[in-house]
Structures are given as structure tokens and as C-alpha cells.
mmCIF file as gemmi writes it, N, C-alpha and C atoms, coordinates in Angstrom:
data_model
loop_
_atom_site.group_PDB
_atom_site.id
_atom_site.type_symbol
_atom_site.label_atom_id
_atom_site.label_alt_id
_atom_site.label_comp_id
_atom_site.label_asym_id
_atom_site.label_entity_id
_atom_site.label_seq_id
_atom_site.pdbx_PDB_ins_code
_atom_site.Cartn_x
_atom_site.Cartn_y
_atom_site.Cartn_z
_atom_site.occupancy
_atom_site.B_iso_or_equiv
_atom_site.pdbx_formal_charge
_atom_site.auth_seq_id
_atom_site.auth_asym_id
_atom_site.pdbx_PDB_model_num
ATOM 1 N N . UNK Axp A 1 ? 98.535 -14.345 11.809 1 0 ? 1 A 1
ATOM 2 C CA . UNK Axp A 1 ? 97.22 -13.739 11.932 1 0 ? 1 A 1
ATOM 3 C C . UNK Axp A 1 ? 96.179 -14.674 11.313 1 0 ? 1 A 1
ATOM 4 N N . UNK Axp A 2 ? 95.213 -15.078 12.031 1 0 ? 2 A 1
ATOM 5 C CA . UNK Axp A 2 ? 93.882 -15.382 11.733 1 0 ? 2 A 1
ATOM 6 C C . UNK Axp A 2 ? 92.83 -15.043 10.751 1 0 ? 2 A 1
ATOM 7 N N . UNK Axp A 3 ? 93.093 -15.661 9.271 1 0 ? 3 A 1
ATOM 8 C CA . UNK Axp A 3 ? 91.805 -15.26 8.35 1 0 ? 3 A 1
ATOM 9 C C . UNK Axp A 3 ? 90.275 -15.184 8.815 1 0 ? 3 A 1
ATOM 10 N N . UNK Axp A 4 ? 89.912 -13.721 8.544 1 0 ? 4 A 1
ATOM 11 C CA . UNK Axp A 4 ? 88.995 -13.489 8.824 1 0 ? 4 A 1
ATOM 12 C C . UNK Axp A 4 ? 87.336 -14.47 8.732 1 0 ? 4 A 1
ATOM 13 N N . UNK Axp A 5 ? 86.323 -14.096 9.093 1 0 ? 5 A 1
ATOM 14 C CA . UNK Axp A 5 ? 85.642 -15.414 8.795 1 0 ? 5 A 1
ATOM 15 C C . UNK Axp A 5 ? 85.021 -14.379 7.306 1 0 ? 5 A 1
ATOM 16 N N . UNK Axp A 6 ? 84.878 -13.036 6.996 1 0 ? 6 A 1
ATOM 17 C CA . UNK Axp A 6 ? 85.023 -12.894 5.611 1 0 ? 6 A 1
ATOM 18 C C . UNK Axp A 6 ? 85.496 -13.005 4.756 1 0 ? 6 A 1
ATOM 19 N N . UNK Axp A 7 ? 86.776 -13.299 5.45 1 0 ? 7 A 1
ATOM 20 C CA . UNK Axp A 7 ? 87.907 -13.515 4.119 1 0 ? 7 A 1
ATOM 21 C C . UNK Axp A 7 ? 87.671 -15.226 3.706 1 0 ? 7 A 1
ATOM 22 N N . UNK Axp A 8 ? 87.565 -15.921 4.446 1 0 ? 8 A 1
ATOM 23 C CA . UNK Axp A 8 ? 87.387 -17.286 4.434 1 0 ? 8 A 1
ATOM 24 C C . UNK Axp A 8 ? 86.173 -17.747 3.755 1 0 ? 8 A 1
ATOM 25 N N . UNK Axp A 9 ? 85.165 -16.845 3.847 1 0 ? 9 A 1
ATOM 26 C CA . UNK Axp A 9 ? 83.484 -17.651 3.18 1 0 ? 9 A 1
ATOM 27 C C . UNK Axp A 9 ? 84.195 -16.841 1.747 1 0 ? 9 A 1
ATOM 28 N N . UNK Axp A 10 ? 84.739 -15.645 1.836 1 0 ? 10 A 1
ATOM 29 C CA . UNK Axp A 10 ? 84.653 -14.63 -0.234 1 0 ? 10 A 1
ATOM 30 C C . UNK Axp A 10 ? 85.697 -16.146 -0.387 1 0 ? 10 A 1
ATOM 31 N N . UNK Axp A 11 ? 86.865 -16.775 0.235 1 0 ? 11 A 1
ATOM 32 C CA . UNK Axp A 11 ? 87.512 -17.542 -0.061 1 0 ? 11 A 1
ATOM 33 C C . UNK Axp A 11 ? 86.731 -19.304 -1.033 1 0 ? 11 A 1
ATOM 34 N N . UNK Axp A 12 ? 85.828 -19.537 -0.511 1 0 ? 12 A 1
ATOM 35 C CA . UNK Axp A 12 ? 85.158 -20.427 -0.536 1 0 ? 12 A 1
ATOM 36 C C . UNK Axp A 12 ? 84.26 -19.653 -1.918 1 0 ? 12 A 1
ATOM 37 N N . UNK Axp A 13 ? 83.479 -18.983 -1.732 1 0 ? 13 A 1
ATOM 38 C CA . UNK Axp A 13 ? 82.668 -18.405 -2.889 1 0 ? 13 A 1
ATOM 39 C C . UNK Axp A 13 ? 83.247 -18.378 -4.329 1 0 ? 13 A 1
ATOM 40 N N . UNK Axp A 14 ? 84.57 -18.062 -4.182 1 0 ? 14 A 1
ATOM 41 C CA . UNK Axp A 14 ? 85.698 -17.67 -5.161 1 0 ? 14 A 1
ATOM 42 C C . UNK Axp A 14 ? 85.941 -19.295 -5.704 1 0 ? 14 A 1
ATOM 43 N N . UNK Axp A 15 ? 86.05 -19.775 -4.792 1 0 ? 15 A 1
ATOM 44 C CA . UNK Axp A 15 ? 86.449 -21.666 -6.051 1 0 ? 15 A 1
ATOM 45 C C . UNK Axp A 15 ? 84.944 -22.127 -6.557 1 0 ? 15 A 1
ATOM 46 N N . UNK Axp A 16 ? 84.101 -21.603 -5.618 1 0 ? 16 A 1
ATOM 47 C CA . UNK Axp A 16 ? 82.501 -21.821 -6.596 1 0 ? 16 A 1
ATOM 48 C C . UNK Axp A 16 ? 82.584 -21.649 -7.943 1 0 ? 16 A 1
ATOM 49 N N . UNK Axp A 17 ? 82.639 -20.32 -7.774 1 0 ? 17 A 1
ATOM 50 C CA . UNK Axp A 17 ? 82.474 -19.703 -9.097 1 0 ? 17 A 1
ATOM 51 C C . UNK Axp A 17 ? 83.299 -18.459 -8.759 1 0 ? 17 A 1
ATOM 52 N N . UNK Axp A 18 ? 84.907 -18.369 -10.03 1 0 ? 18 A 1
ATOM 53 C CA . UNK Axp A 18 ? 85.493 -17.149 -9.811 1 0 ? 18 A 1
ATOM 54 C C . UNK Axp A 18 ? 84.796 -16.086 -9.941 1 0 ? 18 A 1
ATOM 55 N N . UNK Axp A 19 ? 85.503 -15.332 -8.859 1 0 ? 19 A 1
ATOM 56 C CA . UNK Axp A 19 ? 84.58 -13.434 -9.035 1 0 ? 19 A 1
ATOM 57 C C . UNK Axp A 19 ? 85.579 -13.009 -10.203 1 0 ? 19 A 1
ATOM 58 N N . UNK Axp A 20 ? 84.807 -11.997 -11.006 1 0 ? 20 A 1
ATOM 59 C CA . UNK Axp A 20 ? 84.914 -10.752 -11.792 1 0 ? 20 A 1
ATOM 60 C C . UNK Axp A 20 ? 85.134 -9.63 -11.287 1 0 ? 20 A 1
ATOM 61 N N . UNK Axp A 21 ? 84.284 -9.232 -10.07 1 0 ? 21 A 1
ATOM 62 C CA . UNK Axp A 21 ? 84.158 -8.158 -9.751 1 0 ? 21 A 1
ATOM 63 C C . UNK Axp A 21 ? 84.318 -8.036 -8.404 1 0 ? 21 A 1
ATOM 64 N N . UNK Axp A 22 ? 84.829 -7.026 -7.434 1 0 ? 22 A 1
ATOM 65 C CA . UNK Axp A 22 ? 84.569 -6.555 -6.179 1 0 ? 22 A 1
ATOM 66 C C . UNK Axp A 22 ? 83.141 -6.826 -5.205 1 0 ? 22 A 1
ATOM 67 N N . UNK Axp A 23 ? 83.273 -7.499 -4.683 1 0 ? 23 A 1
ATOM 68 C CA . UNK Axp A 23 ? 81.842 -7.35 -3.267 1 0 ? 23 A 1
ATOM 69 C C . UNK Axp A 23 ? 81.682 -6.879 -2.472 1 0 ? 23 A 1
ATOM 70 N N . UNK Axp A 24 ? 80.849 -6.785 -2.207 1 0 ? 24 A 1
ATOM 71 C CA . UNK Axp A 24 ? 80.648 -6.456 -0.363 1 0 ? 24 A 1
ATOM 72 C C . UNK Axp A 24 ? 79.24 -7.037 0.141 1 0 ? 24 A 1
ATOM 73 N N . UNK Axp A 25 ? 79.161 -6.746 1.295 1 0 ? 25 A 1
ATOM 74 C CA . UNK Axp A 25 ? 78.638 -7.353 2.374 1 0 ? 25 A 1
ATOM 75 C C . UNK Axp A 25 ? 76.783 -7.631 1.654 1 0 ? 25 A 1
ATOM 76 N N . UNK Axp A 26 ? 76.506 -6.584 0.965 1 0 ? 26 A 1
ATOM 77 C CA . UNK Axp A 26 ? 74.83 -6.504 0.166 1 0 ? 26 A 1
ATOM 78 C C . UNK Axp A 26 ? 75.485 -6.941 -1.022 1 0 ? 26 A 1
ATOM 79 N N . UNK Axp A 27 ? 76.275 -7.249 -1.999 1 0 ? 27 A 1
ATOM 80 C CA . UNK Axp A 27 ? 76.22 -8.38 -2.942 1 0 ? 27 A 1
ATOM 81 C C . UNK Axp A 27 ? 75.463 -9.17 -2.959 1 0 ? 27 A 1
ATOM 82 N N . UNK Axp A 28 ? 74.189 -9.363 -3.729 1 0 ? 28 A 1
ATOM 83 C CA . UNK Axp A 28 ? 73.086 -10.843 -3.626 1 0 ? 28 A 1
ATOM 84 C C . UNK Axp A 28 ? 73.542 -11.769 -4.494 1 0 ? 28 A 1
ATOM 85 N N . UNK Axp A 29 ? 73.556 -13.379 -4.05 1 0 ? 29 A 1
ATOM 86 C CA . UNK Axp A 29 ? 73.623 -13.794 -5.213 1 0 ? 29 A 1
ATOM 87 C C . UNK Axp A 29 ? 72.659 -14.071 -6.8 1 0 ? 29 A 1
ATOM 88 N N . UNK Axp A 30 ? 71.807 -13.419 -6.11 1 0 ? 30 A 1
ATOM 89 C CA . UNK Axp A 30 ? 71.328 -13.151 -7.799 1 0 ? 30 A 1
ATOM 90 C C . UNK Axp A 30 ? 71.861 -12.313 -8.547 1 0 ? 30 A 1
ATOM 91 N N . UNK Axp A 31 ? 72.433 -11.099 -7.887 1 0 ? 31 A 1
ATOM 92 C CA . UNK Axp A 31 ? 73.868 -10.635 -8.232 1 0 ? 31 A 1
ATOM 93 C C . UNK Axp A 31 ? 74.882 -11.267 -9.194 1 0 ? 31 A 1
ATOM 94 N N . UNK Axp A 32 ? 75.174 -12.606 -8.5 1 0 ? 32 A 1
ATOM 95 C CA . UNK Axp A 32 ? 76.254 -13.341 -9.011 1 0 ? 32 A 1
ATOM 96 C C . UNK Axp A 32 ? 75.627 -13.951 -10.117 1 0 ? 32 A 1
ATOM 97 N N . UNK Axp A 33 ? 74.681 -14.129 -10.343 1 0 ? 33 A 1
ATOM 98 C CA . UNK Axp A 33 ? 73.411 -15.358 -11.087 1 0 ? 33 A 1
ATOM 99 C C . UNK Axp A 33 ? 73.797 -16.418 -10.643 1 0 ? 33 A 1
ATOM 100 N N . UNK Axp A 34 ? 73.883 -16.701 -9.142 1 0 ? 34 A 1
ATOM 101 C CA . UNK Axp A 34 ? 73.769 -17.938 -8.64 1 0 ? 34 A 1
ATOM 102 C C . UNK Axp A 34 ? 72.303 -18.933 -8.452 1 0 ? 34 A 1
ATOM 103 N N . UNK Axp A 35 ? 72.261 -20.113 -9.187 1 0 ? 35 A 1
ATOM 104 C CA . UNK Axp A 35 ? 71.186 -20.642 -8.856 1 0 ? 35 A 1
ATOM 105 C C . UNK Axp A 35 ? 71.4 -21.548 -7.613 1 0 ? 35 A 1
ATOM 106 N N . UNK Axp A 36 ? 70.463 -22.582 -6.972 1 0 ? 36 A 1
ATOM 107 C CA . UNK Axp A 36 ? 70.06 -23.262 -6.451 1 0 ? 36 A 1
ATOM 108 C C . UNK Axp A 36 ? 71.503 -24.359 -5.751 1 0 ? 36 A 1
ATOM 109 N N . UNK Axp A 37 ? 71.805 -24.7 -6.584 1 0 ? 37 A 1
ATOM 110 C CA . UNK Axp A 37 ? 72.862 -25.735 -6.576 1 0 ? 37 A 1
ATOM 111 C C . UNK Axp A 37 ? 74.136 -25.009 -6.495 1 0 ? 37 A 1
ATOM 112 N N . UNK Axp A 38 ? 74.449 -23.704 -6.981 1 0 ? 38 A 1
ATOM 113 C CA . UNK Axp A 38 ? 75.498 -22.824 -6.278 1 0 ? 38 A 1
ATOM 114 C C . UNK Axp A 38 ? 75.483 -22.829 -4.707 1 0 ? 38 A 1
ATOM 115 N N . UNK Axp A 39 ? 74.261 -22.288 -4.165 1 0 ? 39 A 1
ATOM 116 C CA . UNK Axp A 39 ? 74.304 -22.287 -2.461 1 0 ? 39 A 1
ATOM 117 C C . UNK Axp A 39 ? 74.336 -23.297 -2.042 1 0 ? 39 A 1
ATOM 118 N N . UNK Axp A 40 ? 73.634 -24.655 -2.503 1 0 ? 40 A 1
ATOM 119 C CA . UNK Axp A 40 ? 74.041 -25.702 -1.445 1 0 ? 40 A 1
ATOM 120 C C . UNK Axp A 40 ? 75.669 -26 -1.482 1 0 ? 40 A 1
ATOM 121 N N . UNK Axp A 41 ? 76.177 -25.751 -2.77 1 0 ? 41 A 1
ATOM 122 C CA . UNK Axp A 41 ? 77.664 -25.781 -2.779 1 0 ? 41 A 1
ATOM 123 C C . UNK Axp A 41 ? 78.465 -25.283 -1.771 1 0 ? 41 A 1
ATOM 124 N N . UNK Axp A 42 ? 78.006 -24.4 -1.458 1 0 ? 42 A 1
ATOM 125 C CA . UNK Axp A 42 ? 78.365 -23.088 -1.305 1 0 ? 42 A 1
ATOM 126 C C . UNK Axp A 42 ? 78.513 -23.491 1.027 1 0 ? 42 A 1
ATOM 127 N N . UNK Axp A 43 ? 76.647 -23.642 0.781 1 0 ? 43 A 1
ATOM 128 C CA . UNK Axp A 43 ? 76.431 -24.223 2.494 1 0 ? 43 A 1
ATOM 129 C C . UNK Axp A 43 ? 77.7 -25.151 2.5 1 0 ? 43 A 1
ATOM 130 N N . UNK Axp A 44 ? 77.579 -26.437 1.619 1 0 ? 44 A 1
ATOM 131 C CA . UNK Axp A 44 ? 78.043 -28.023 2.009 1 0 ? 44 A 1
ATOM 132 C C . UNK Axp A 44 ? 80.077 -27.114 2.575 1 0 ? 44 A 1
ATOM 133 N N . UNK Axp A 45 ? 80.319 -26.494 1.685 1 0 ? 45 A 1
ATOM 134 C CA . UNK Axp A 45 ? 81.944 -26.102 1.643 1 0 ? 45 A 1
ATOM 135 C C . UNK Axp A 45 ? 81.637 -25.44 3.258 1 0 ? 45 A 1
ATOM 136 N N . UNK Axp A 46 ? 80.856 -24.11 2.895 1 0 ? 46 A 1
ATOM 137 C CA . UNK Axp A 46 ? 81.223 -23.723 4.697 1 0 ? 46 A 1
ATOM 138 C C . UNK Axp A 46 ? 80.982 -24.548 5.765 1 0 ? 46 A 1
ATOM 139 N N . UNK Axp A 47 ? 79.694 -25.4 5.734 1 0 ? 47 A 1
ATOM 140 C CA . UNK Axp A 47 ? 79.874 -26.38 6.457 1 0 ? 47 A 1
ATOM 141 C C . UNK Axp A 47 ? 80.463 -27.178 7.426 1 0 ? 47 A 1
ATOM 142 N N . UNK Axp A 48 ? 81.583 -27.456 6.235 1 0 ? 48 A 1
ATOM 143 C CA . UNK Axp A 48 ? 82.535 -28.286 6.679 1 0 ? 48 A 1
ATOM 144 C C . UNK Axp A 48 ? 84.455 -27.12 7.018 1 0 ? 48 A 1
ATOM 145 N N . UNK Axp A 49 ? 83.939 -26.161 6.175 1 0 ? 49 A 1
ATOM 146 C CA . UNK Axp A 49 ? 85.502 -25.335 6.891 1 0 ? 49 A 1
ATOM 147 C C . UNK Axp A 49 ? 84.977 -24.706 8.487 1 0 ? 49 A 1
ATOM 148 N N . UNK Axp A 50 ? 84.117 -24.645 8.384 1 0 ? 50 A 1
ATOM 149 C CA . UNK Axp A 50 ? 83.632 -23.983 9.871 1 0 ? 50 A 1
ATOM 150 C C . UNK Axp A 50 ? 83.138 -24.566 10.891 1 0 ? 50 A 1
ATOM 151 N N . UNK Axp A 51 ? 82.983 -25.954 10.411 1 0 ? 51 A 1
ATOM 152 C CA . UNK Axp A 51 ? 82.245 -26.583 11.631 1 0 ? 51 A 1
ATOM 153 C C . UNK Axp A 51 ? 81.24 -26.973 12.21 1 0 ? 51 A 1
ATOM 154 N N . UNK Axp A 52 ? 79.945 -26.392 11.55 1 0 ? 52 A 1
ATOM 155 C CA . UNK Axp A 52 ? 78.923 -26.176 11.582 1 0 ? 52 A 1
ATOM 156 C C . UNK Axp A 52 ? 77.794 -26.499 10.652 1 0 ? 52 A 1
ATOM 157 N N . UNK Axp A 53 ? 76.418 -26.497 11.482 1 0 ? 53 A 1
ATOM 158 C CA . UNK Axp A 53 ? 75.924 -26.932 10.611 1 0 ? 53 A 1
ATOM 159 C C . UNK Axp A 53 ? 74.516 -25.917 10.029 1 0 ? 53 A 1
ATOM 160 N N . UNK Axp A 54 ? 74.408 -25.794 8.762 1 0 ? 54 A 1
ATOM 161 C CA . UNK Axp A 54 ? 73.163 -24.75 8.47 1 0 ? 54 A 1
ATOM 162 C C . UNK Axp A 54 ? 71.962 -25.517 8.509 1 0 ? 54 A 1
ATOM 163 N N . UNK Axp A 55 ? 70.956 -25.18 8.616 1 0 ? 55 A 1
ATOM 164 C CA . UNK Axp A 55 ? 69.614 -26.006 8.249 1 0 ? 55 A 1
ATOM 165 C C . UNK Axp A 55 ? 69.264 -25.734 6.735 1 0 ? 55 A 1
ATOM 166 N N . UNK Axp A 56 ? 68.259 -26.283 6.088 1 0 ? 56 A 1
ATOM 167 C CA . UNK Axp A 56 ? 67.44 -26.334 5.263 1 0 ? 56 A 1
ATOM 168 C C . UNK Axp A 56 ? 66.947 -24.515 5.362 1 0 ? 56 A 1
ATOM 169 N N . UNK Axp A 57 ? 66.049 -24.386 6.32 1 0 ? 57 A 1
ATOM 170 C CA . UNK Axp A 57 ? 65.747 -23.272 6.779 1 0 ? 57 A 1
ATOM 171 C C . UNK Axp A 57 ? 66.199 -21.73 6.244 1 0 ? 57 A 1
ATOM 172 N N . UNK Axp A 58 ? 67.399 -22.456 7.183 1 0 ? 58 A 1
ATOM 173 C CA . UNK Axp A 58 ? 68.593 -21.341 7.074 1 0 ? 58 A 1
ATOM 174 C C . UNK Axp A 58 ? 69.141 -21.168 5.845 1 0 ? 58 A 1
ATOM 175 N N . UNK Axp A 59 ? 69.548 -22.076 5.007 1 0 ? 59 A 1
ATOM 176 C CA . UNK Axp A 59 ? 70.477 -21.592 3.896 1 0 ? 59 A 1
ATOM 177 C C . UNK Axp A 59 ? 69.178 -20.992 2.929 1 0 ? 59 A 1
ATOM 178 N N . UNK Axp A 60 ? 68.039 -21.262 2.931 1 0 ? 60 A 1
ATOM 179 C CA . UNK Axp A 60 ? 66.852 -20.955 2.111 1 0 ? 60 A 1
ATOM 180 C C . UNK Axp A 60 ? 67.32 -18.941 2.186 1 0 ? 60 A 1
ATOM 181 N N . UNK Axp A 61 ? 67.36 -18.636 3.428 1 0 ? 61 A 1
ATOM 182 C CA . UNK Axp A 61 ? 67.262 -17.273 4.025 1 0 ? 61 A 1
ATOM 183 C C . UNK Axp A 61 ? 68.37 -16.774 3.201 1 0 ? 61 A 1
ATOM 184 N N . UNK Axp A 62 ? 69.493 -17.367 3.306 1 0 ? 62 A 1
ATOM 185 C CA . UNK Axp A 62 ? 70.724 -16.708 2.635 1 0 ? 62 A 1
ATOM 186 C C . UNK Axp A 62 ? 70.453 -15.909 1.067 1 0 ? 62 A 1
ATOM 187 N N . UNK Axp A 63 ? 70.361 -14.744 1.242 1 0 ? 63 A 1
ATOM 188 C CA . UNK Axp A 63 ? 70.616 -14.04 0.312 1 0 ? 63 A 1
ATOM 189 C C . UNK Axp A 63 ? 71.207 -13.29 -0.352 1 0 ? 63 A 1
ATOM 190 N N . UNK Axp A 64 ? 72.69 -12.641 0.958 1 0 ? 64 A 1
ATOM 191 C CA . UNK Axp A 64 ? 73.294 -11.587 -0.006 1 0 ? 64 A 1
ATOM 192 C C . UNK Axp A 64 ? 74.55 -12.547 1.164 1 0 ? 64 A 1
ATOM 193 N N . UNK Axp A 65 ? 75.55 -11.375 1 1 0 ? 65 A 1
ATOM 194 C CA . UNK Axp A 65 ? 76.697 -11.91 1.122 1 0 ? 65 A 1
ATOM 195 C C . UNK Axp A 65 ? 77.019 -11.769 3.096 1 0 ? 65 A 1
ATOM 196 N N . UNK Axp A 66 ? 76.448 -10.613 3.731 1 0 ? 66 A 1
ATOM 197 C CA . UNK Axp A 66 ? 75.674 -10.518 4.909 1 0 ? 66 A 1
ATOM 198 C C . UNK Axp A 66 ? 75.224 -11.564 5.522 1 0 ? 66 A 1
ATOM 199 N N . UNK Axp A 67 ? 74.1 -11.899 4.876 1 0 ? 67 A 1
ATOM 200 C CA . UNK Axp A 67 ? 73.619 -13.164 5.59 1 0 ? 67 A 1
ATOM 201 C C . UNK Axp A 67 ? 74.676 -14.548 5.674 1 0 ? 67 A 1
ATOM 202 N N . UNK Axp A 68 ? 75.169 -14.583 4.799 1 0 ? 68 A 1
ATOM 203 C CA . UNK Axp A 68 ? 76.267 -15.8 5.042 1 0 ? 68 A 1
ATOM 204 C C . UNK Axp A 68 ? 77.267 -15.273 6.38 1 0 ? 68 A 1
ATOM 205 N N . UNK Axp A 69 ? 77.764 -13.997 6.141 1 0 ? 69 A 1
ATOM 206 C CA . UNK Axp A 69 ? 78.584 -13.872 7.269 1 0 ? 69 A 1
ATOM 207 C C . UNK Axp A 69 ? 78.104 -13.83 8.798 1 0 ? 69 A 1
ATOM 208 N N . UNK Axp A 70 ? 76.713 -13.228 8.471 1 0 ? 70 A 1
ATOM 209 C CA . UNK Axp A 70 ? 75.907 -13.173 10.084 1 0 ? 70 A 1
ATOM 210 C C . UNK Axp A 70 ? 75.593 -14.52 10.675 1 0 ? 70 A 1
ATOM 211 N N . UNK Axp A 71 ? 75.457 -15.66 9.401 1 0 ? 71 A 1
ATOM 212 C CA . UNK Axp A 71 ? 75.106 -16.813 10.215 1 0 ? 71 A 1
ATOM 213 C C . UNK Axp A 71 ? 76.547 -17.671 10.357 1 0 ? 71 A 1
ATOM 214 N N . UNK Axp A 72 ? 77.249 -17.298 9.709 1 0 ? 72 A 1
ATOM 215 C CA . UNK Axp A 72 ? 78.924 -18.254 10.18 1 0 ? 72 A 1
ATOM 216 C C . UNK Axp A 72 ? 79.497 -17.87 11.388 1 0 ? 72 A 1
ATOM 217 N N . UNK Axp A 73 ? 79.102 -16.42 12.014 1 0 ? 73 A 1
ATOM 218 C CA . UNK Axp A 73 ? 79.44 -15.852 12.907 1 0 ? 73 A 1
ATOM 219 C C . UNK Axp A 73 ? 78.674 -16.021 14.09 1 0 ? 73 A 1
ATOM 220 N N . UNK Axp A 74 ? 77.832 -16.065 13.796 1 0 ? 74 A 1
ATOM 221 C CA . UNK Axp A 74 ? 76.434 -16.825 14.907 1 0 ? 74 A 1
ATOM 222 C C . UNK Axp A 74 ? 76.976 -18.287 15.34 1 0 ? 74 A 1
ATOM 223 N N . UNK Axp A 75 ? 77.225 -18.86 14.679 1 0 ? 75 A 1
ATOM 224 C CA . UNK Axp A 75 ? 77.113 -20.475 14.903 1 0 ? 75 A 1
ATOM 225 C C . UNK Axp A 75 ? 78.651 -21.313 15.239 1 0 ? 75 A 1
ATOM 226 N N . UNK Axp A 76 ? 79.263 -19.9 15.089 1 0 ? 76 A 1
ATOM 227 C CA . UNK Axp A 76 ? 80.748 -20.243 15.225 1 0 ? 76 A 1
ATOM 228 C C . UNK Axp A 76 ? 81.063 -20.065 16.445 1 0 ? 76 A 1
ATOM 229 N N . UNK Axp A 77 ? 80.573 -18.693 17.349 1 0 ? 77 A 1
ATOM 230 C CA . UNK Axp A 77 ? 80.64 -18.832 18.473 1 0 ? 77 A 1
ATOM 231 C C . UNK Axp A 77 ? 80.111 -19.265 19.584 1 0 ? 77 A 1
């Protein structure tokens, strides 16, 4: 069976910076107290497991845990 593309980005998030706690989909990372240099981490890793590429733009937008999945899922297919 095929890891999900949620299971795969919480996968990626998780060697960022280990979780403590349970997420879901509205988790923000200010939530996490992620700054600046967490998300580009964060873009550069999905990036490259998925294939794709985010803009400047785009990763700016990323705010909760939603938006990462709506745009990996967008750009994947």
C-alpha cells in the first residue's frame, strides 16, 4: 500500500522538528513555533520527495497543515 501524501508531508515535518503532540489538518505552524527557515526546510524536503516545485509565492501562503496538503496534491497530479 501506498503512503498517503499526508502521511508522507506529517513524515517529513516530523525529522524537521519532532512532534509532541497530535495534528491535524488546521494545525498552524505558529502552532508548532515554526519560524521562517523551518518552512523553507520544510518546502526544500517536499520538494524534492514529491517532485515538484513550490514558488516563493506559494510557500509564503502555507500556513496550517491543509495548505501543505492542498498544494502537494494540486501539483502532484
Amino acid at each position: 500500500m501506498t503512503e498517503s501524501i499526508e502521511d508522507r508531508v506529517y513524515d517529513i515535518i516530523n525529522t524537521i522538528q519532532p512532534l509532541k503532540r497530535e495534528l491535524n489538518r488546521d494545525t498552524t505552524f505558529k502552532e508548532l513555533s515554526w519560524d521562517s527557515l523551518d518552512i523553507v526546510e520544510m518546502v526544500s524536503e517536499i520538494e524534492e520527495e514529491f517532485s515538484i516545485t513550490i514558488s516563493e509565492d506559494e510557500a509564503e501562503s502555507l500556513k496550517t497543515l491543509r495548505s501543505v496538503y492542498d498544494i502537494v496534491e494540486k501539483k502532484s497530479s
